[in-house]
C-alpha positions in Angstrom: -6.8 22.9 0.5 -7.2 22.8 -3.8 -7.2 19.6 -5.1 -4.3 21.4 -7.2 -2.3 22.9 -4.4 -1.6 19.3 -2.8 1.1 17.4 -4.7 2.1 15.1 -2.4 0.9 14.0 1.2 4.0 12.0 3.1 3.4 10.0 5.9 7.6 9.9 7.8 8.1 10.1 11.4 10.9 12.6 11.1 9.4 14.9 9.3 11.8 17.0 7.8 15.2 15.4 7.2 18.4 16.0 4.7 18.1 14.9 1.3 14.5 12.9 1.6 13.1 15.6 2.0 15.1 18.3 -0.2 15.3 15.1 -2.8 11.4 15.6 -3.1 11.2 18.8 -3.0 13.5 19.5 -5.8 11.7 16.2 -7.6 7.8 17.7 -7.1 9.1 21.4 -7.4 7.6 22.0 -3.8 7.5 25.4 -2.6 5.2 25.0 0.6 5.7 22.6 3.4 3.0 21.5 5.8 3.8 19.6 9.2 1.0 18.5 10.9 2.1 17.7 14.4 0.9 18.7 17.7 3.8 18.0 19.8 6.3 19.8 16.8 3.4 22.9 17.2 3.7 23.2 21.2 7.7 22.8 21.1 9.2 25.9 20.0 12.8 24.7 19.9 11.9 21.6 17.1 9.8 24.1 15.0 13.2 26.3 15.3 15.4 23.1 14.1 12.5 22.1 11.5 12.7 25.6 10.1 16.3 25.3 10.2 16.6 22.0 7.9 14.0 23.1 5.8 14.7 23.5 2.1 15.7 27.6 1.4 13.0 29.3 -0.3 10.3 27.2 0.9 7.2 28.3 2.9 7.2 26.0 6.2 4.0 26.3 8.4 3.9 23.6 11.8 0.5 23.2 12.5 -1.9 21.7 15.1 -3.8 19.0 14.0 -6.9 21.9 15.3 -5.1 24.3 13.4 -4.4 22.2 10.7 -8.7 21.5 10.1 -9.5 25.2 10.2 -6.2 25.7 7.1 -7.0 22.9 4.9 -9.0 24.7 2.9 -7.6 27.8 2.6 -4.1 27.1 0.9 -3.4 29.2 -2.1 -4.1 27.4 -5.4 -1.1 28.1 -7.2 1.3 27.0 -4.0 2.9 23.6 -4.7 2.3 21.8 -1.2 3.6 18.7 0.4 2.3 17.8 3.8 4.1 16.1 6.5 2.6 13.9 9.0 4.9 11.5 11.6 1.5 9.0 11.8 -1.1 7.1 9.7 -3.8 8.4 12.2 -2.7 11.7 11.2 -3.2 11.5 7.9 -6.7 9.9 8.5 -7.6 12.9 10.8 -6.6 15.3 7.8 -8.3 13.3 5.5 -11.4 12.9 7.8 -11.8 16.6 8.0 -11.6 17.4 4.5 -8.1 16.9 2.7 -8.3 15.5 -0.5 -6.2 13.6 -1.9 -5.9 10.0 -4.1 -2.5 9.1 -3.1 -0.5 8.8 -0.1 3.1 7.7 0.5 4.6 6.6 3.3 8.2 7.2 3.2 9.8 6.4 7.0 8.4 5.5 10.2 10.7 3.5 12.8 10.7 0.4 14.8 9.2 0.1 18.6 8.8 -3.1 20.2 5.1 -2.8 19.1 5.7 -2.4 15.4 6.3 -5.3 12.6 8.1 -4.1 9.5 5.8 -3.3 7.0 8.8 -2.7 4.1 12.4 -1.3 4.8 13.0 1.0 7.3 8.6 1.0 7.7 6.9 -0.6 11.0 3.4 0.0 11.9 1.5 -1.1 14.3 -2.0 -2.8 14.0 -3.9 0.0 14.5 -1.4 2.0 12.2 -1.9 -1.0 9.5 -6.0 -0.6 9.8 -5.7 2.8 9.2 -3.2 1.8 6.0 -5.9 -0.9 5.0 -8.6 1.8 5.3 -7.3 4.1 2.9 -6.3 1.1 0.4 -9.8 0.5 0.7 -11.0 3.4 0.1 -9.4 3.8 -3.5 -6.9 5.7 -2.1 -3.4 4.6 -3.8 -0.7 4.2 -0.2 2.5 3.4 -1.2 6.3 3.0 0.1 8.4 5.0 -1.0 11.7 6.7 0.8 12.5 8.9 -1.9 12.1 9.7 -5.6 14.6 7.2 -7.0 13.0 4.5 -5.3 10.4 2.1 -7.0 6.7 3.4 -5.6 5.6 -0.3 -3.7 2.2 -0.6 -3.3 0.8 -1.6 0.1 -1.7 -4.3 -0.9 1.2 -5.8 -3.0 3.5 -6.4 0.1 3.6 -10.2 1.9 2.9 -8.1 5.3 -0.5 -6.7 3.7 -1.7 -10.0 2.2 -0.9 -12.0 5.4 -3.3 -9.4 7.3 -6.1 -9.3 4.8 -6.3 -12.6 4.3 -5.2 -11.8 0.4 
């Protein structure tokens, strides 16, 4: 994918949802939508209700993670992209094989009995957190931030971040 094409790579475990995502979309002027998920790719009737609660006028593709490495690189530079992805390891995997990008914001991923709450309506798990801790290592800015309105929150400036760092 162009460095230029990307504007925004979002990290929610529901993917496409009412106004969080049509709230960014109309905020970034969005006109393509990425969803990287193998289990939305192989079920045809969720791709149906994805494309159904997609923004009008925008350009949804569900991809593969498989498919997903052999696209990243071929989105056209003038589309205005956002990329969806339900996990941090996800994100890793696209960023492992090639997907740029110097921010990443995690907007919404839920509670399981083996998640902590990171921030608001975010839980990760530990190996969810390393992957989090990773990128923040890396340079790469990861923040929380549900929708446009909100205050971006820095990982590394959260309590949750600190205690597991040893910050």
């Amino acid at each position: 994918m162009n460095k230029t094409s990307l504007i925004l790579i979002r990290i929610d475990d529901r993917l496409i949802h009412g106004q969080v995502v049509t709230a960014w979309v109309k905020h970034l002027d969005i006109n393509k939508i990425v969803i990287v998920d193998d289990d939305a790719y192989k079920d045809d009737f969720l791709k149906g209700v994805l494309k159904m609660v997609a923004p009008s006028g925008i350009n949804l593709e569900i991809l593969s993670r498989e498919k997903a490495e052999q696209s990243i690189k071929e989105f056209p530079e003038k589309s205005r992209t956002m990329v969806l992805v339900k996990t941090p390891q996800t994100a890793e995997f696209l960023h492992d094989k090639g997907l740029e990008f110097k921010e990443l914001n995690v907007g919404g991923i839920g509670s399981r009995p083996d998640r902590k709450v990171l921030y608001r309506n975010i839980s990760i798990n530990q190996d969810e957190f390393e992957v989090l801790k990773n990128f923040a290592e890396k340079g790469i800015k990861v923040y929380c931030q549900a929708v446009p309105s909100d205050k971006p929150v820095d990982i590394t400036e959260l309590n949750f971040y600190k205690k597991n760092t040893g910050r």
